[in-house]
Structures are given as structure tokens and as C-alpha cells.
C-alpha positions in Angstrom: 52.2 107.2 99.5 52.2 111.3 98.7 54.7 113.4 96.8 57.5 115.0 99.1 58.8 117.8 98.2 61.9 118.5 98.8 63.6 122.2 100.1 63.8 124.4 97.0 67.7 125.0 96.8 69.1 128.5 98.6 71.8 130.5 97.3 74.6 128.4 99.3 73.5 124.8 97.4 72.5 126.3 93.9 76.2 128.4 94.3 78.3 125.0 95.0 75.5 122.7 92.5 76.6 125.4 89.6 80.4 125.0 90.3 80.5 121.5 90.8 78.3 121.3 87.3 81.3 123.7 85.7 83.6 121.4 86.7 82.1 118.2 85.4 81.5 119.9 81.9 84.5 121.4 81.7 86.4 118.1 82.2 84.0 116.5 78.8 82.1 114.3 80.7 79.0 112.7 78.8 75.9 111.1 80.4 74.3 108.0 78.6 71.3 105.8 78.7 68.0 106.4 80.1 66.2 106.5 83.6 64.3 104.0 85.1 60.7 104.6 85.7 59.3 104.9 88.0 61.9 107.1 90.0 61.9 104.6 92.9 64.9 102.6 93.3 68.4 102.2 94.7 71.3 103.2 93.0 74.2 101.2 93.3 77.0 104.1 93.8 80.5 101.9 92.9 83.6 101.5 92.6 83.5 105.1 95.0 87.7 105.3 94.3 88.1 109.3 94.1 86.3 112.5 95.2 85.9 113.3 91.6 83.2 110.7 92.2 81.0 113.1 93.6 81.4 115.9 91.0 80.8 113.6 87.9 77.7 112.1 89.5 76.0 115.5 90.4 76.8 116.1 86.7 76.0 112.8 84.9 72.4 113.1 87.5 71.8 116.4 86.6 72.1 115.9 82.8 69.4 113.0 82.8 67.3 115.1 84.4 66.9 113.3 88.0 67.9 114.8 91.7 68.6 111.5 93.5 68.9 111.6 97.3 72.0 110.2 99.3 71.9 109.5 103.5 73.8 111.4 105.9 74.4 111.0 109.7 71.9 113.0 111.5 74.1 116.0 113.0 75.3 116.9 109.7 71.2 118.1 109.5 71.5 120.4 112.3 71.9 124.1 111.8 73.6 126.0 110.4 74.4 123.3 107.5 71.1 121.4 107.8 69.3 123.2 105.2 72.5 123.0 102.6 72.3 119.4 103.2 68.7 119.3 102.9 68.8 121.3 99.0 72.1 119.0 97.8 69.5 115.7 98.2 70.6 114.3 101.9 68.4 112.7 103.9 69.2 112.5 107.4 69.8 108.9 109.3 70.1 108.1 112.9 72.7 105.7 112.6 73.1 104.2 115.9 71.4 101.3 115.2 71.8 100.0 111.3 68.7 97.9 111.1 67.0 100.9 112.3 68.9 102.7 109.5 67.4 100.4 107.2 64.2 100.9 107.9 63.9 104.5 108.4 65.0 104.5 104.2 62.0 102.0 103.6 59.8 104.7 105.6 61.4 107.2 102.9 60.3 105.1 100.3 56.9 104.3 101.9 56.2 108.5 102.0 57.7 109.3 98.6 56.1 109.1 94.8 59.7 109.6 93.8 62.9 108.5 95.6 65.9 107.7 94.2 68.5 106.8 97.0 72.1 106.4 96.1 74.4 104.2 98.1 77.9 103.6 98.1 78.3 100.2 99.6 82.1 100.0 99.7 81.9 103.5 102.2 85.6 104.5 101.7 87.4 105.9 98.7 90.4 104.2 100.0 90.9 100.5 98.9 87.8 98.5 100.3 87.8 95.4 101.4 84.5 94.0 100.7 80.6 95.8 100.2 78.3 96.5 103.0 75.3 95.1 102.5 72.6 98.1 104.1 71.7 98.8 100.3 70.4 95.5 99.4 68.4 94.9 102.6 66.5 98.2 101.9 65.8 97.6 98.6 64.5 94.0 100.0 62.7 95.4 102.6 61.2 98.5 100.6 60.4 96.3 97.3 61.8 98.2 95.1 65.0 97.7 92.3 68.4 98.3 92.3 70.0 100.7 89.7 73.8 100.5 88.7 75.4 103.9 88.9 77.7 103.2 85.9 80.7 105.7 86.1 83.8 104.6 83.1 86.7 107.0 83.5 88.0 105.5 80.4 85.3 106.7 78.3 84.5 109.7 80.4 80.5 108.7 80.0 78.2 107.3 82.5 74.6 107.2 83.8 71.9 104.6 85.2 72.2 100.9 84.2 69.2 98.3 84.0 66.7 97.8 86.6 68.2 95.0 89.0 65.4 93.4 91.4 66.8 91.9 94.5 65.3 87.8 94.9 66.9 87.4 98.1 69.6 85.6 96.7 72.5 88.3 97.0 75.2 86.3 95.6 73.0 85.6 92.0 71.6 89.2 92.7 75.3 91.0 92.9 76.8 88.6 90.3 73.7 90.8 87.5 75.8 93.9 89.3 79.2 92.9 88.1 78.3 91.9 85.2 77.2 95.4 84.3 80.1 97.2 86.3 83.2 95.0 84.5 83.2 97.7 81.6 83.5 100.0 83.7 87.0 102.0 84.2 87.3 103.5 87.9 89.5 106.8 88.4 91.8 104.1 91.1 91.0 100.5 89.8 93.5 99.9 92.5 91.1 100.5 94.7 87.8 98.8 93.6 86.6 95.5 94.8 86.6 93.6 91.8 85.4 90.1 93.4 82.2 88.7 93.8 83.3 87.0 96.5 84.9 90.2 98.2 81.1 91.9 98.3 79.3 89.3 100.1 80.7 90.6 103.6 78.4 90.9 106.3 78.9 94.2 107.7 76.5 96.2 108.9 76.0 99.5 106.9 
């Protein structure tokens, strides 16, 4: 295992990190809690119900002090945005194949001191039906925890919940996850899976 480094961020990515940050802060968001050590886990992005996802999450992240890393199909790597993508935290996945997906994140894990990959398994912000399941089989796979990305829009406060280990039991495993999400206020509650028995779907991430 060695330190990557990552691409130190260019004008482009610091420009859009420093508006996106404005935003957040002007809007009185508050991060809360602590981070996991070591930086090597999963974190459980969810309920994903509204763009402003993305802005409050670079924000609560970048007020605890951590740059977490998020996959992206592998054309959105090529020029002339693949080195913007690069600086923002993506890593870029082949994703032809979705076991091969899998395993090119335990790889990821296998090179890096530090990793901290974020995954939304519901992949839509519209109304999702159930969770894909690609972010427990690499944190099976890579042995490492699961992290609840805790986001309350009631309280406008979020951050990192407890360190979750997967067992291979997914339904014990995701019924830990609820039980740390069900505080949690979504921008569209509409649109969140609220069921334990709506995330164990088997599709493929």
C-alpha cells in the first residue's frame, strides 16, 4: 500500500470548489461529528433526493477537513475535463462490466494510505426504487467499513456517522444504516427509500 497523491487542484476546480463552498455557507449549513480514522472507508451517500446534495456535501467534507473521492464513468476522464474531474475527487471506472467496477475500487483501496470513496447507492435523485448494492460488495471485498454520510435538512447540520463493518449479512448490515439515517430529514422525503426491505435489490451498480 503507498500514499497517492492526488492532482493538486487548477484554477478551473479551486474556482467552482470556492463557489460551491459560498453557497453552502451562505445557506447556514453546520458540519458535526468527527471522522473516522483511518481515512479508509465507504461512505454511504443517501437519501441523494436534490442536487443541493452535492453542494452541502463538498461543504460539510470540506469543513471536517477530508477530500473524499466519488467514481465517474471513464470518458468523463478524457480531455479537456479529465483533469477537472481528476482535482474535484473522481476516480475514473470502466463500467462495462460491474463486478469489474467493483474490483477496480478494491485496487483503489489496495494503492491508497487514504481513500475515502463516496457512493450513492440509490443512483437517481428522482424517487428510487430500491439501493444498488456495488457499495457494500466493495467494502466486502476491500475489508474496509462503511461510513453514513448523514445529511438532515431539518437541522441544516450533517457529517460522517459511526464506522459500520459489513459481516456479509446485508440485511443485519443495512438495518445499523437505517437506524442511523431515520433522523435524518432529506430536501424530498418523497423521494428517499425509507424501507429496509426496498434496499435489498439486487442490481448491479
Amino acid at each position: 500500500m503507498t500514499r497517492i497523491e492526488d492532482d493538486p487542484p487548477g484554477v478551473v476546480a479551486r474556482a467552482v470548489r470556492r463557489l460551491l463552498l459560498l453557497l453552502y455557507r451562505m445557506r447556514g449549513w453546520k458540519a458535526a461529528g468527527v471522522v473516522p480514522e483511518p481515512k479508509r472507508f465507504i461512505i454511504i451517500a443517501a437519501p441523494h433526493t436534490s442536487n443541493w446534495d452535492f453542494v452541502n456535501y463538498l461543504g460539510l467534507t470540506a469543513d471536517l477537513g477530508v477530500r473524499p473521492h466519488f467514481m465517474g464513468k471513464l470518458s468523463l476522464f478524457k480531455w479537456p475535463i479529465g483533469g477537472f474531474m481528476r482535482q474535484m475527487g473522481g476516480v475514473p471506472v470502466d463500467r462495462r462490466n460491474a463486478s469489474n467496477a467493483v474490483q477496480q475500487m478494491v485496487d483503489e483501496f489496495a494503492r491508497r494510505a487514504e481513500f475515502m470513496l463516496t457512493v450513492a447507492p440509490e443512483g437517481t435523485r428522482g424517487k428510487a426504487k430500491k439501493w444498488r448494492t456495488g457499495f457494500y460488495q466493495i467494502a466486502m471485498a476491500a475489508k474496509v467499513p462503511m461510513v453514513v454520510g448523514l445529511m438532515d435538512y431539518g437541522t441544516k447540520t450533517g457529517g460522517l456517522g459511526p464506522l459500520i463493518w459489513p459481516t456479509g449479512d446485508f440485511r443485519a448490515d443495512m438495518m445499523k444504516v437505517f437506524d442511523v439515517y431515520k433522523s435524518c430529514i432529506p430536501k424530498f422525503p418523497e423521494r428517499a427509500v425509507r424501507s429496509i426491505d426496498d434496499i435489498l435489490g439486487t442490481d448491479e451498480s
